[in-house]
C-alpha positions in Angstrom: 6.9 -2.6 2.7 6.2 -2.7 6.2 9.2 -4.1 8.8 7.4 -7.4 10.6 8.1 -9.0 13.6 7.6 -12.6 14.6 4.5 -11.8 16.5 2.8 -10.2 13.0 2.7 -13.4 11.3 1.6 -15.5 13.9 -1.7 -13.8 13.6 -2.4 -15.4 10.7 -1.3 -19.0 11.5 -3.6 -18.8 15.3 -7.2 -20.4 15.6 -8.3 -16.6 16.7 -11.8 -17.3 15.8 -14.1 -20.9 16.0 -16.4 -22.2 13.2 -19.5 -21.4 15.2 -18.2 -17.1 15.8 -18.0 -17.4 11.8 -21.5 -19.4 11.8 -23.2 -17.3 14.0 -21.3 -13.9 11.9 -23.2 -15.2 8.6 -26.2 -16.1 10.2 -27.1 -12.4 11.7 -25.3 -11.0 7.9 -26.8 -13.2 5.4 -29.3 -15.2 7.1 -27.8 -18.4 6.4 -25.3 -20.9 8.1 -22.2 -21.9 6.2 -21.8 -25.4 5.3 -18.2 -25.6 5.4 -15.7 -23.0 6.5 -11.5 -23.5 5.9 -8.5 -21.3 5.9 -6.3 -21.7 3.0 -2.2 -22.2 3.8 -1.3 -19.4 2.0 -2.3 -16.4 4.0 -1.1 -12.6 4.2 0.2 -10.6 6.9 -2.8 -8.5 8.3 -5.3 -11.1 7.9 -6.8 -14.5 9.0 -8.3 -15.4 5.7 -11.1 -18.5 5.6 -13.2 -20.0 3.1 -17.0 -20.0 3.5 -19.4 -22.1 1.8 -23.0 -21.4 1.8 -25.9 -23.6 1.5 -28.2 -23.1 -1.6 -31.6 -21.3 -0.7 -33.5 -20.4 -3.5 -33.8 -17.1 -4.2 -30.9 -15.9 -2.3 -28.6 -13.7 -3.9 -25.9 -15.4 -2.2 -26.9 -18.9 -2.3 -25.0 -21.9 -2.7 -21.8 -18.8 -3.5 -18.0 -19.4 -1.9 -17.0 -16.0 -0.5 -13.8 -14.5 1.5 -14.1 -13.7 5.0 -11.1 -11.6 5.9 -10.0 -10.9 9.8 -8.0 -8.0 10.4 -5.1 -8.0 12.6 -5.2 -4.5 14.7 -3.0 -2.4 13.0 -4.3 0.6 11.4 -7.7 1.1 13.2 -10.5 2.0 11.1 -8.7 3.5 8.0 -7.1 0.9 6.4 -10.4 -1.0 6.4 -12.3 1.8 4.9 -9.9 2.6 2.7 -10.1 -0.9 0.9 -14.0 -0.9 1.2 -13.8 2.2 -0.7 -11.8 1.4 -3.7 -14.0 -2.0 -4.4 -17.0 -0.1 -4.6 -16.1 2.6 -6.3 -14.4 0.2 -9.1 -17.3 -2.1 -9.0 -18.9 -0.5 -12.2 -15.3 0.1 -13.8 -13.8 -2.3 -16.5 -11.1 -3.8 -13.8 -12.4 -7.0 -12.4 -12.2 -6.7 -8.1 -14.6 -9.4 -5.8 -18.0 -7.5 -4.8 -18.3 -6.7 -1.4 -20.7 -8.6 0.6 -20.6 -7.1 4.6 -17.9 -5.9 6.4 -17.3 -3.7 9.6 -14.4 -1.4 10.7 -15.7 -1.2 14.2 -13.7 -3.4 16.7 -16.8 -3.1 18.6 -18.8 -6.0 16.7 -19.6 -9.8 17.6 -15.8 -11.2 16.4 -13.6 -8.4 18.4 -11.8 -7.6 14.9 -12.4 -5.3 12.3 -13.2 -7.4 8.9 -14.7 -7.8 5.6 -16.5 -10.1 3.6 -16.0 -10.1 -0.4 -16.9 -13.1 -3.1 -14.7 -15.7 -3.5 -12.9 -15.5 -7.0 -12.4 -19.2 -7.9 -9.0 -18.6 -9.8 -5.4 -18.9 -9.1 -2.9 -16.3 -8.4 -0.8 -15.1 -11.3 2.2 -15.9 -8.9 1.2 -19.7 -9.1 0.8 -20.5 -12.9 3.1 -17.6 -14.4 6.0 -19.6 -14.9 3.7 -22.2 -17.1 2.6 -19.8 -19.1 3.3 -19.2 -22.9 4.3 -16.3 -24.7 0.6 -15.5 -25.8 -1.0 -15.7 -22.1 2.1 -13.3 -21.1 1.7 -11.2 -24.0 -2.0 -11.2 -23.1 -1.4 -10.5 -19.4 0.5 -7.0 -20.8 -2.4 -6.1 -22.8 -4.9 -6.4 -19.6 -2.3 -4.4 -17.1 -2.5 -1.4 -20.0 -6.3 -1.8 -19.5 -5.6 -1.8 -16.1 -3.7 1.2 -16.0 -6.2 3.4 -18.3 -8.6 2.4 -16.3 -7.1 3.4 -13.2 -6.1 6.8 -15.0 -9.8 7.7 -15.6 -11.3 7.0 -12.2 -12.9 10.1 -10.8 -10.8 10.3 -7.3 -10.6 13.8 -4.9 -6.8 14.8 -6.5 -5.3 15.0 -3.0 -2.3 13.1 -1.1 -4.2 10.5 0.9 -6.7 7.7 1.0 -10.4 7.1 0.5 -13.3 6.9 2.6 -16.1 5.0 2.4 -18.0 7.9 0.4 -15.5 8.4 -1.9 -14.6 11.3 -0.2 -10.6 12.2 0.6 -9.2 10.2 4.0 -6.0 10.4 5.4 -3.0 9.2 3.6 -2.6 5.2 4.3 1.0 3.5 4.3 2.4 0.6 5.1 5.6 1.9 6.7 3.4 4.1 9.4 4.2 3.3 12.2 1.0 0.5 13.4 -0.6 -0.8 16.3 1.4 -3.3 17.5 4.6 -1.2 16.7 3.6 1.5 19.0 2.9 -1.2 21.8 6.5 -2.4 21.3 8.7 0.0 20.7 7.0 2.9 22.2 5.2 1.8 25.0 6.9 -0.9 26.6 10.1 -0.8 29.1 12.6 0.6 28.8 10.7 3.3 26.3 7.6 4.2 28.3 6.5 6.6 25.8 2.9 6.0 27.1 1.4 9.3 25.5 2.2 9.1 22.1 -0.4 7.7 19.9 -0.6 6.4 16.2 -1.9 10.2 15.3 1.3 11.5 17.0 3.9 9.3 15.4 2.0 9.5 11.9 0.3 12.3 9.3 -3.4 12.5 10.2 -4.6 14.1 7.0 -4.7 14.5 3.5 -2.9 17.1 1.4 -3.6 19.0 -1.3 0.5 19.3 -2.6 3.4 16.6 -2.7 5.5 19.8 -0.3 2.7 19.6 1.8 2.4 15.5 2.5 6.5 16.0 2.8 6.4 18.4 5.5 3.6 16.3 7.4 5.8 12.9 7.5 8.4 15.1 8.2 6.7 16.7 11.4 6.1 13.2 12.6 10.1 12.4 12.4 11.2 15.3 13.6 8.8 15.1 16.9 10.2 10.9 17.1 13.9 11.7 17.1 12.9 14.8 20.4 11.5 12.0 22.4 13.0 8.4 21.4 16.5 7.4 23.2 16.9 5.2 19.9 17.5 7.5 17.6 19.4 10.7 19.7 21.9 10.1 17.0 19.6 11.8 14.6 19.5 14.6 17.4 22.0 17.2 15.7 19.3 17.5 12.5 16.4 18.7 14.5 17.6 22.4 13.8 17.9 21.9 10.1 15.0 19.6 9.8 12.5 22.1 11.6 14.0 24.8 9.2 12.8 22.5 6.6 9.9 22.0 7.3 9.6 26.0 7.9 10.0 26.3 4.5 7.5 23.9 3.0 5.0 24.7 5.2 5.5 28.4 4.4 5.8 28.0 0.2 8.1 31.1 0.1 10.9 29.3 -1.4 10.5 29.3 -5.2 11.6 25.9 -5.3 8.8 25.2 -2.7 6.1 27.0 -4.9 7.2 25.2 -8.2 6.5 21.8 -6.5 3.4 22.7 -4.9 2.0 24.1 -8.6 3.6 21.0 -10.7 0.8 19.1 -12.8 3.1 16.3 -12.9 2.8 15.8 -9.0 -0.8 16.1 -9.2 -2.3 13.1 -6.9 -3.2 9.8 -9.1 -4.8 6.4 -7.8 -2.8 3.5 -7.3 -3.0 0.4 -6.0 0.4 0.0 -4.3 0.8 -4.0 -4.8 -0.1 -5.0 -7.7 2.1 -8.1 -8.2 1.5 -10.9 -9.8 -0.1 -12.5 -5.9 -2.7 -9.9 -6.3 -3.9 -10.6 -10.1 -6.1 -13.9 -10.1 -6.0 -15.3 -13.6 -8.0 -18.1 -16.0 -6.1 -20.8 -17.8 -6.3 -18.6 -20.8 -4.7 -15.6 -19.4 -7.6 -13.3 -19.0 -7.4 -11.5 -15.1 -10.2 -12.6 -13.0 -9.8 -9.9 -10.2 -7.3 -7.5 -8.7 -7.4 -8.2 -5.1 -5.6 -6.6 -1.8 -6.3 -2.8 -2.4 -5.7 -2.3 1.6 -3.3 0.1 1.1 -4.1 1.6 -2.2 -4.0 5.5 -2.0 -3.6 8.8 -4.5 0.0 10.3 -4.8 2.8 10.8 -7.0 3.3 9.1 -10.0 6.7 8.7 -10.0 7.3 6.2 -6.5 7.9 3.1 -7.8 4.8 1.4 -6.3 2.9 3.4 -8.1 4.2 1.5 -11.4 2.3 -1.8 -12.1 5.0 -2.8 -13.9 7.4 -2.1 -11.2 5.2 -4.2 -8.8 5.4 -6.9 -11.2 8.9 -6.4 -12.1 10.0 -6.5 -8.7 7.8 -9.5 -7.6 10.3 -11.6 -9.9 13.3 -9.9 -8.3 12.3 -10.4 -4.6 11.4 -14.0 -4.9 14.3 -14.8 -7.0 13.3 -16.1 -10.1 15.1 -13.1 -11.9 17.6 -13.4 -13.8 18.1 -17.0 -13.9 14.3 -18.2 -14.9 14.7 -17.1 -18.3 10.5 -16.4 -18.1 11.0 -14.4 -15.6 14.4 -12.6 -17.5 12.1 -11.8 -20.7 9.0 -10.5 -18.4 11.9 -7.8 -16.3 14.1 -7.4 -19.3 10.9 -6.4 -21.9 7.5 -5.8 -19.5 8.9 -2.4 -18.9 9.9 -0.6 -22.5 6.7 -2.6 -24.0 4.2 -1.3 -21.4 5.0 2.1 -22.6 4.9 0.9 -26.0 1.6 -0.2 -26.3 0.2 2.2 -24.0 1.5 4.7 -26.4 -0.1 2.7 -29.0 -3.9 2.3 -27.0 -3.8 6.2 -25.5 -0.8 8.3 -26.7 -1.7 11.5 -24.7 -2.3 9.3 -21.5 1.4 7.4 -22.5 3.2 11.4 -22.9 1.5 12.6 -19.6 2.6 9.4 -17.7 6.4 9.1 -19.0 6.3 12.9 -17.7 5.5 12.3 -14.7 7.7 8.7 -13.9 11.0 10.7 -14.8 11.8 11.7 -11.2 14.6 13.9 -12.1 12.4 15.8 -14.3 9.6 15.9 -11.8 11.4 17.0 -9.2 14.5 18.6 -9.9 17.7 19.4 -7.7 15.5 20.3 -4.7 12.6 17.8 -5.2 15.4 15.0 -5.1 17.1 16.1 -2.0 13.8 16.3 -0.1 12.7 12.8 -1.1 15.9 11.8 0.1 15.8 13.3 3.1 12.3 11.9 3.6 13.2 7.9 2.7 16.1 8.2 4.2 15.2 9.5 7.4 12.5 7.5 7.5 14.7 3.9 6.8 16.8 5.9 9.9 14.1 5.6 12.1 12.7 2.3 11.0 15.5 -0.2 11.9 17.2 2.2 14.9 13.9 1.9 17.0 13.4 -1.7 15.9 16.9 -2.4 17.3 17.8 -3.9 13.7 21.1 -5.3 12.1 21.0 -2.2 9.7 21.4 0.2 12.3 24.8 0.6 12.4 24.2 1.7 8.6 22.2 3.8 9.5 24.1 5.9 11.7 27.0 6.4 9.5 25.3 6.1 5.8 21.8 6.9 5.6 22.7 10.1 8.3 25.0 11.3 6.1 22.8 11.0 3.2 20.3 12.9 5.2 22.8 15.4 6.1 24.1 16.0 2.4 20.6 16.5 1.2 19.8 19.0 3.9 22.9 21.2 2.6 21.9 20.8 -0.8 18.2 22.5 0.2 20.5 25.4 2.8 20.3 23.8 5.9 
């Protein structure tokens, strides 16, 4: 997840646009004026989120409909907006319920001075809302949709490359939530005492998409090594640039065999995942039956075995970082079982599907001795860099523990 500051989540909580900019927005979209427009109290952390009604014109497609207008706060320009775009149409004629589209535009350029979309309102409440009133049958039933989910996600036609989507289905580049964004840049590059003024999100992030999991490695790996030469925060991490460069040497070149097993491994070919799908992002009927799958923002294709690429995981660890688990004993059963039974009954609905995916989950098996140490170099250096530039209480850790870990790893790949 991404690192916010104070100033992120005020966006959401600001007046940043008036009835009639939303008024006049729908007029010149759908030719019709909204009859009532509201924000609802629970909102995220990269929108301003408002209700609009429309009025009922016959023979409208959209008459008389709720739908979801969704202001962007300026993060990730263009790409992250796409990206979303993207995935809801091309799931729109799949089996997984997502809200249609309506307009939207990724151009800051336009009449509100945000990038933003507009999607159908899904009248239903978040799982995260009614979960703990549910019985054993509308959980049980939840389990069977998330397989569903899952198959379905395993069968959508995708480009098999590390990355994200653009709006013609085509490959994009890859889209994560711990880039470094916008407003971080501003802060932490930019401003006194820093005054990196020429870096730019393309120089302190990957800017493609790759074809290998070595290859989408090395490319976060460029971006670190080039933010440790020029950032005064992080000149502890100085005495790795040798070792890391070396590295990244190596990957980029494929001569190592190590390299060259990773780059040809069908368990790291790319797959589509959604990233957060938790139980905030599943709207569900008083039955039990999922109504939509929203918030694909930061859905993307990669490996299988990162744990947000699990739905159960996202689920699992909704639970644990709200604290219900262990001592809701709903919430105990759902962490406790959700995990073996998924497999279970995905083994049941698709076995060859269930054998390919417990394959390519086992993360020792997937990676091996080499694979491990260069994720661990990656997260780690990456967690180094995260709170060390941010000037946060972890820092400290991070100059003894997580160096060290980065360190150790770099010996155990001959560096």
């Amino acid at each position: 997840m991404a690192m916010l500051h104070p100033d992120d989540e005020a966006f959401a909580k600001a007046n940043i646009l008036t009835d009639e900019t939303i008024g006049n927005l729908f007029k010149s979209k759908l030719g019709l004026q909204p009859v009532h427009i509201s924000c609802p109290e629970k909102q995220g952390s990269f929108h301003k989120v408002y209700f609009v009604s429309l009025p009922h014109l016959e023979g409208h497609p959209w008459s008389g409909r709720s739908l979801v207008l969704r202001v962007s706060r300026k993060t990730i320009v263009k790409l992250k907006t796409e990206n979303e775009i993207a995935f809801l149409q091309l799931l729109q004629n799949s089996k997984i319920p997502v809200p249609q589209v309506v307009f939207f535009s990724s151009d800051l350029n336009n009449s509100l001075g945000y990038e933003y979309d507009c999607v159908e309102r899904i009248q239903h409440p978040c799982l995260s809302e009614v979960w703990s009133t549910f019985s054993s049958r509308q959980l049980d039933k939840i389990l069977d949709q998330l397989v569903e989910i899952f198959l379905e996600l395993s069968a959508v036609d995708v480009p098999r490359v590390y990355g994200s989507l653009a709006l013609n289905s085509q490959p994009a580049p890859v889209l994560e939530e711990t880039m470094w964004q916008i407003p971080d840049i501003e802060r932490y590059f930019y401003a006194p005492p820093y005054n990196l003024q020429l870096e730019t999100f393309l120089s302190l992030n990957p800017g493609g998409f790759y074809t290998s999991w070595p290859e989408y490695i090395s490319a976060f790996l460029k971006t670190y090594h080039h933010i440790i030469s020029i950032h005064p925060s992080v000149q502890f991490l100085s005495t790795i640039l040798d070792p890391l460069q070396a590295l990244i040497n190596i990957l980029d070149s494929a001569e190592a065999s190590w390299v060259q097993s990773l780059r040809d491994s069908p368990r790291l070919r790319p797959r589509i995942a959604h990233r957060d799908l938790h139980f905030d992002n599943i709207l569900v009927d008083a039955d039990g039956t999922i109504k939509a799958v929203i918030d694909w923002e930061f859905a993307g294709i990669g490996a299988a075995f990162s744990s947000r690429s699990s739905i159960i995981d996202n689920c699992t660890g909704f639970l644990r970082h709200h604290g219900f688990y262990p001592d809701n004993p709903i919430a105990k059963l759902i962490v406790d079982t959700w995990p073996t039974e998924f497999q279970t009954r995905l083994e049941r609905r698709a076995p060859e599907v269930a054998a390919i995916w417990a394959q390519t989950i086992d993360r020792d098996t997937v990676l091996g001795v080499e694979g491990n140490a260069l994720s661990d170099v990656r997260e780690y250096l990456r967690a180094c860099l995260e709170v060390a530039i941010r000037g946060h209480e972890r820092t400290e850790k991070a100059k003894t523990d997580w160096k060290e870990v980065v360190v150790k790893n770099l010996q155990v790949l001959g560096f």
